[in-house]
Every structure is written in structure tokens, then in C-alpha cells.
C-alpha positions as CSV (number, residue, x, y, z in Angstrom):
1,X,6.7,21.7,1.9
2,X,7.5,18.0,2.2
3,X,4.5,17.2,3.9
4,X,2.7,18.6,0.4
5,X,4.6,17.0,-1.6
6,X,3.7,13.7,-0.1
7,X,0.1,14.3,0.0
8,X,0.4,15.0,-4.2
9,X,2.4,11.5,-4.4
10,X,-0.4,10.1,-2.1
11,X,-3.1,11.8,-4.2
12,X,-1.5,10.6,-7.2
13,X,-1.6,7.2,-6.6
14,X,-4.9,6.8,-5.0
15,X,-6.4,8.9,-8.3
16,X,-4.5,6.6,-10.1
17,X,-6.1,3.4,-9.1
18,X,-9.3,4.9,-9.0
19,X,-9.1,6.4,-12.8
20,X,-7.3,2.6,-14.0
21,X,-10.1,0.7,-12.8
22,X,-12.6,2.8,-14.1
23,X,-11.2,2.4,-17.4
24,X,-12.5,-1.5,-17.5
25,X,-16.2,-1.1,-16.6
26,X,-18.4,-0.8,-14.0
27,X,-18.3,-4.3,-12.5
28,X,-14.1,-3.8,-12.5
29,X,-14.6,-0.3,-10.7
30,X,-17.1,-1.4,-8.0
31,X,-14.9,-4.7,-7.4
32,X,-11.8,-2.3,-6.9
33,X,-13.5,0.2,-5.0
34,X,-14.9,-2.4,-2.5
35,X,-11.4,-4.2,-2.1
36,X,-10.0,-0.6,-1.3
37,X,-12.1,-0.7,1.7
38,X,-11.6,-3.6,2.5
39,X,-7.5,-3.4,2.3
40,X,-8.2,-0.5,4.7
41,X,-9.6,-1.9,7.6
42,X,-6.2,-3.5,8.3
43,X,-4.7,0.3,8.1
44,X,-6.9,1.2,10.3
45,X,-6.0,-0.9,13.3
46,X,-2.4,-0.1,12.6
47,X,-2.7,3.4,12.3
48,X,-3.0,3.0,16.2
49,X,0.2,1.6,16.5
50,X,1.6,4.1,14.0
51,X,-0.1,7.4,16.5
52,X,1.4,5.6,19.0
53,X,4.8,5.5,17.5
54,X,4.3,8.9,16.8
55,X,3.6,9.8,20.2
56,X,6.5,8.0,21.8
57,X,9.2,8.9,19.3
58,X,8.4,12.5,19.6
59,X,8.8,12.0,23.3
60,X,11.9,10.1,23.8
61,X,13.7,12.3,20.7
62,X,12.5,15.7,22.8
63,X,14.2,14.1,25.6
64,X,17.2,13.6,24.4
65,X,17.0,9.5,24.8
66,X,18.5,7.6,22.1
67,X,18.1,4.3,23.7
68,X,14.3,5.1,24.7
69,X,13.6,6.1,21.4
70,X,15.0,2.5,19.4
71,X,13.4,1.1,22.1
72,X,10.2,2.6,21.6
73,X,10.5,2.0,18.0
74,X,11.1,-1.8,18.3
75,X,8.1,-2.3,20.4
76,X,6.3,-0.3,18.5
77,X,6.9,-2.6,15.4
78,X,6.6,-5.5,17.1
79,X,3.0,-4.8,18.3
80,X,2.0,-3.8,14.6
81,X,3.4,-6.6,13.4
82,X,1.6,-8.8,16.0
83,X,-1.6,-7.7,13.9
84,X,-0.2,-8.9,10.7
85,X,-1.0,-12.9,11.2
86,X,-4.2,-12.2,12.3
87,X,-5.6,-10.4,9.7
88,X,-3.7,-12.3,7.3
89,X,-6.5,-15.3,8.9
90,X,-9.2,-13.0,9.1
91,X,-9.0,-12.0,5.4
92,X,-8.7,-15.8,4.1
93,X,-11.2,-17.1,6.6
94,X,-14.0,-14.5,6.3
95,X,-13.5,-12.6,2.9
96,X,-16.6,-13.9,1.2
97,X,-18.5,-13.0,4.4
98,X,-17.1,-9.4,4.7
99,X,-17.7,-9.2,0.6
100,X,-21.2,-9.6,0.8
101,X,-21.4,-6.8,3.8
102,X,-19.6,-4.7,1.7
103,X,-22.9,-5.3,-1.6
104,X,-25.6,-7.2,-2.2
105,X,-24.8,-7.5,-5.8
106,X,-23.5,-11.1,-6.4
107,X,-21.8,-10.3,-9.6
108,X,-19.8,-7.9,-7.7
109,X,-19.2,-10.3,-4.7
110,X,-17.7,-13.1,-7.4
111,X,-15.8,-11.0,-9.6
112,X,-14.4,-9.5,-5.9
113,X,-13.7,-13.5,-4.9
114,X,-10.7,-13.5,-7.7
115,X,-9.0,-11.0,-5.7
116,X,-9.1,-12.0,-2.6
117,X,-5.5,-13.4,-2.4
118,X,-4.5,-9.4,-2.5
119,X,-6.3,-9.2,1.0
120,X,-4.3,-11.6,2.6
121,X,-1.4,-10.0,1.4
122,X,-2.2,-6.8,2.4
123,X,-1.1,-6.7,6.2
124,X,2.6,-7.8,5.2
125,X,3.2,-5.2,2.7
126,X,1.1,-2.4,5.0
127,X,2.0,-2.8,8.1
128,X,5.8,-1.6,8.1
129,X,4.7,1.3,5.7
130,X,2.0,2.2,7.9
131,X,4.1,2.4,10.9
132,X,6.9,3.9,9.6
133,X,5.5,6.9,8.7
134,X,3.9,7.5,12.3
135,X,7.4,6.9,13.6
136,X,8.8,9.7,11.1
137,X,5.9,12.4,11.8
138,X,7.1,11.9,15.3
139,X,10.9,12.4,14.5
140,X,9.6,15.3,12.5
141,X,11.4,13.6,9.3
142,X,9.1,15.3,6.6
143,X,12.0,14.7,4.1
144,X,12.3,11.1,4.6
145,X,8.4,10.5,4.0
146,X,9.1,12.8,1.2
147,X,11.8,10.7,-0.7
148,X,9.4,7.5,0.0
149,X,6.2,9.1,-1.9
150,X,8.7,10.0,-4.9
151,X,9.3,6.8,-5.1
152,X,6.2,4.9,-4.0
153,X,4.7,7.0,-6.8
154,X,7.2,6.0,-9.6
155,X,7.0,2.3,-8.4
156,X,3.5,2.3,-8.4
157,X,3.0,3.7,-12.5
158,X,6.3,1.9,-13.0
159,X,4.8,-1.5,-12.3
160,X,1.5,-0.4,-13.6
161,X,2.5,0.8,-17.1
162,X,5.1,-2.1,-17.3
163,X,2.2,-4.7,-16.7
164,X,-0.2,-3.5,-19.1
165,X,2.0,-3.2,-22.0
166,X,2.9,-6.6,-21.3
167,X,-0.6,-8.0,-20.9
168,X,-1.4,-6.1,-24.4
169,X,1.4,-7.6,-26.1
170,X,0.6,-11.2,-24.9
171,X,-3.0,-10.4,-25.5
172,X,-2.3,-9.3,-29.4
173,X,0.0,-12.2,-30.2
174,X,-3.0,-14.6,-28.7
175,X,-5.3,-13.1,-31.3
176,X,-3.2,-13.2,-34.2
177,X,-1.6,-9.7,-33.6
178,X,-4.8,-8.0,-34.2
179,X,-4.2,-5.7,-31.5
180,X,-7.5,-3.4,-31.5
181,X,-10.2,-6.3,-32.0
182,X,-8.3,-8.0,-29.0
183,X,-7.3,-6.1,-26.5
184,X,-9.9,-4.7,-24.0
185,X,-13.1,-6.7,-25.2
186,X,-13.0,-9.5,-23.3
187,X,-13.5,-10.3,-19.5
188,X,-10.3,-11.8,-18.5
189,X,-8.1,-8.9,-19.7
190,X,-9.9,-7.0,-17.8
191,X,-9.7,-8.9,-14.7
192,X,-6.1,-9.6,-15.3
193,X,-5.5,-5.7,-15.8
194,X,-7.0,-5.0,-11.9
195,X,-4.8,-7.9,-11.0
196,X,-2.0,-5.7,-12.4
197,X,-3.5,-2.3,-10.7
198,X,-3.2,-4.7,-7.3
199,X,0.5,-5.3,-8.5
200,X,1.4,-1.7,-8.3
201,X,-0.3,-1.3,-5.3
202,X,1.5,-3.4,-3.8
203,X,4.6,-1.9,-5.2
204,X,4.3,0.9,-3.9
205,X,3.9,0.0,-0.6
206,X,6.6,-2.2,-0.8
207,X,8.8,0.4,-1.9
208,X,7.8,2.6,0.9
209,X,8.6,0.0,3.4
210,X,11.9,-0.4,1.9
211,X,12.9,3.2,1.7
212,X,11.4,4.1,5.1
213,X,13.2,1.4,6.7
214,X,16.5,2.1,4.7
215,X,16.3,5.7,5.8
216,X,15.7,4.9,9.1
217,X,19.1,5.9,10.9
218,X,20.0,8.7,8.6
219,X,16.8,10.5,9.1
220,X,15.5,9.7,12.3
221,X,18.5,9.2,14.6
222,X,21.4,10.6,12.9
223,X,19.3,13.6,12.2
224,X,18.5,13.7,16.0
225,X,21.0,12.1,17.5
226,X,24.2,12.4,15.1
227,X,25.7,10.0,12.8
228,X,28.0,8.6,15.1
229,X,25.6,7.5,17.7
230,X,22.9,6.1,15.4
């Protein structure tokens, strides 16, 4: 049951982004979709280190071995997070290159070039988020993933209806406080509003980091092991 109810928080948000970009055109959507892939390919590589966590927690916890399994977990994080400076390089070095493999479409590629500074951000917010939650499937702590959706979910609508109204506000006072002839009709509010969509992204995988990470010895050793020896 938890495991469902993270895959509705994780459908939520990912339906989410896709229906908020869609809202601002077609050039906004394509840009959005293509950075989406593009802030996967670092998820990819760390999903290995998160299978891996998987793996070896589920192993030393089945074995009884408290000191195996932190152990496991800290090496564990320390190779995903080994990663993180190199794509953080790759990402500022080659974005425009991997942008136009991604389309051939150069208004895409430029209106993609504003938000490449979210790519390079993307392995420090991802990578403990990523690897947590291999870590908990292996400590079978569905609950734990659980509470993080709940509130990756709120942080990421949170942040995203909290921007907007702000942008819209700014953006009607700028135009004399017509609101509907403003807001919406011009190119920068729309590329500031997928900046915002980044925003709560963002959030929400900062907020799952957090949680996970918070969680940690409650629901992974004490669970296992008991409070007293976690």
C-alpha cells in the first residue's frame, strides 16, 4: 500500500510538470520536456549506486549486521556522491552540445540554453534522493518512502503555486495592474514561469533528501535493529 501511494505522489508530480509547461506553449513544453531528459541521465548512473544500496542493505539487515549495514550505506553514498562533481562539469561544459543531440530545432536549443543552470544543479539535489530510496527498498521501509512522496508532493505544488502567484502579482503591478492584458502574453513570463516549474522540482527533491535522510535511523535501523542500537 505504501509503495502505491508513492507511485500516485510520483505520478502526481511528474503529471504535474508536464501539464504546467504545457500551459505556456509549445516552444515552453518541448524546452521542458527535453531538460527532463536530460536531468535524467544523471538518475540513471546513480540508480546503479542506489540497486546497489538496495542489494547490500537487504543483505547485511537479513544478516543481522548492524555495523555491515551503516557501513554499506556510507560507502554506498560516498560512491554516488563521487558522481555528483562530475556531472556537475559535464552539464556546464557540454550542455549546448547534448542540447542540440537532444533537437535540431534552434529555437528550442536557445530557449533550452536559459535553463541550463538547473542541470548543473541537478546531481546535488538528486543524488541523495536517488540513493536513498534504493537504500529503503532494501530495508523494506515502504513507509518512510511513503511519508517522503507526501511531502515531496506538497513541496513541489507548494513552491509551484507560491511562485506563480507571485510572478502574476509582480507581473500586474508592472502593467499598471491590468492583470488579464498582462499576464501570460509575453515571452519572459513564460520563461520565468518554467524557471518556477524548475523551482518546485527542485523542491521536491530537496524535500525528499531531507526527509529520507531525517528518517534514516528510525526507519531503517531502529525498525531493524531497535532504537537503542541505531
Amino acid at each position: 500500500m505504501y509503495i502505491h501511494i508513492q507511485n500516485f505522489c510520483f505520478t502526481g508530480i511528474y503529471i504535474g510538470y508536464t501539464v504546467i509547461s504545457a500551459r505556456y506553449g509549445d516552444l515552453m513544453l518541448a524546452s521542458s520536456a527535453i531538460m527532463m531528459k536530460l536531468l535524467m541521465i544523471f538518475s540513471y548512473f546513480t540508480d546503479g549506486f542506489a540497486y546497489a544500496g538496495e542489494a547490500l542493505t537487504g543483505r547485511f539487515i537479513g544478516e543481522g549486521s548492524l555495523e555491515r549495514t551503516r557501513l554499506a550505506v556510507r560507502r554506498v553514498f560516498v560512491w554516488s556522491l563521487s558522481l555528483v562533481a562530475f556531472f556537475m562539469v559535464l552539464y556546464w561544459a557540454a550542455g549546448m552540445p547534448m542540447l542540440r543531440m537532444m533537437t535540431s530545432d534552434e529555437a528550442v536549443v536557445q530557449a533550452c540554453r536559459q535553463f541550463i543552470p538547473w542541470l548543473i544543479l541537478m546531481p546535488p539535489f538528486g543524488c541523495v534522493a536517488f540513493t536513498w530510496d534504493g537504500i529503503y527498498l532494501g530495508a523494506t521501509a515502504s513507509r518512510g518512502i511513503r511519508n517522503s512522496m507526501l511531502w515531496a508532493l506538497l513541496a513541489f505544488f507548494a513552491c509551484w503555486f507560491a511562485g506563480i502567484g507571485i510572478l502574476n502579482l509582480w507581473q500586474a503591478r508592472a502593467g499598471g495592474g491590468n492583470f488579464i492584458e498582462v499576464v501570460g502574453n509575453t515571452a519572459r513570463y513564460q520563461f520565468l514561469a518554467i524557471h518556477i516549474l524548475m523551482v518546485a522540482y527542485f523542491a521536491h527533491l530537496l524535500t525528499r533528501s531531507i526527509v529520507l535522510s531525517v528518517q534514516y535511523r528510525k526507519e531503517v535501523l531502529g525498525r531493524h535493529f531497535g532504537p537503542q542500537q541505531a
